[in-house]
C-alpha positions as CSV (number, residue, x, y, z in Angstrom):
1,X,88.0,1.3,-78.4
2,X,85.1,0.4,-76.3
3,X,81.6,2.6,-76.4
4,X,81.0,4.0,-72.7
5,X,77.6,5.5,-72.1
6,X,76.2,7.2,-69.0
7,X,72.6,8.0,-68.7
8,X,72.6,11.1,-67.4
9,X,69.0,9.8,-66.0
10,X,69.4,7.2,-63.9
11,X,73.0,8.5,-62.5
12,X,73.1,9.5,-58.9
13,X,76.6,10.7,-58.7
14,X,77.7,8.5,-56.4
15,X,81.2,8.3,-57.7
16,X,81.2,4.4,-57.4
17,X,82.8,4.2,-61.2
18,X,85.4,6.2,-60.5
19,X,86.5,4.8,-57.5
20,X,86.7,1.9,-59.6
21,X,87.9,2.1,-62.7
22,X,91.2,1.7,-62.9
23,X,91.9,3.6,-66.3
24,X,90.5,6.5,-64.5
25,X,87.9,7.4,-67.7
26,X,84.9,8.8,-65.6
27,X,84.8,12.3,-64.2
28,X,81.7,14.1,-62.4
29,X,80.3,16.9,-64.8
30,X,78.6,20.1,-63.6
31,X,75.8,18.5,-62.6
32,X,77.5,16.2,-60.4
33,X,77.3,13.1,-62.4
34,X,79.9,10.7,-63.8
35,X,80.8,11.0,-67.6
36,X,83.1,9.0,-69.2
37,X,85.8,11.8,-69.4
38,X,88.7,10.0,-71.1
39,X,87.2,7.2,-72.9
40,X,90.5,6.3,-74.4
41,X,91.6,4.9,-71.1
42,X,88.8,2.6,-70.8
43,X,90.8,-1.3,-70.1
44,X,87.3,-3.3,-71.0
45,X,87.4,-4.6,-67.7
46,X,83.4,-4.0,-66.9
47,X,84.2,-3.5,-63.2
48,X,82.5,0.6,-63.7
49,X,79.0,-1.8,-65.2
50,X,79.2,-4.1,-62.4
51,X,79.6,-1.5,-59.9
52,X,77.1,1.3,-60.5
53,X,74.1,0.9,-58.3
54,X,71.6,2.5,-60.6
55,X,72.4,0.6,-63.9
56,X,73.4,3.6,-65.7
57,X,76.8,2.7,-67.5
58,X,76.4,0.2,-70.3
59,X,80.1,-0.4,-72.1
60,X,79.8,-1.8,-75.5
61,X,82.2,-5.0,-74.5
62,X,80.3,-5.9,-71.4
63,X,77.0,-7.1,-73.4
């Protein structure tokens, strides 16, 4: 299972990871930014890294 980590810092909430990913693992939280929600579901396909304008998603696969 692949390590998904959002920092909570740099997220803007712009939703482009969920849109995305098509395991559906990211959710917005309270605060309006993305989380990985269901991390089970991730498919290691990077496209959530790749995606996110502000660099905040690092998966441990896509290194």
């Amino acid at each position: 299972m692949a390590e998904i980590n959002v920092d909570q810092d740099k997220c803007s909430g712009c939703g482009e990871c969920i849109s995305v990913c098509p395991g559906g693992v990211f959710e917005f939280n309270d605060d309006g930014k993305s989380y990985p929600a269901n991390p089970d579901e991730c498919q290691e396909c990077c496209s959530c890294v790749e995606v996110c304008p502000e660099g905040a998603i690092t998966v441990d696969v896509c290194e």
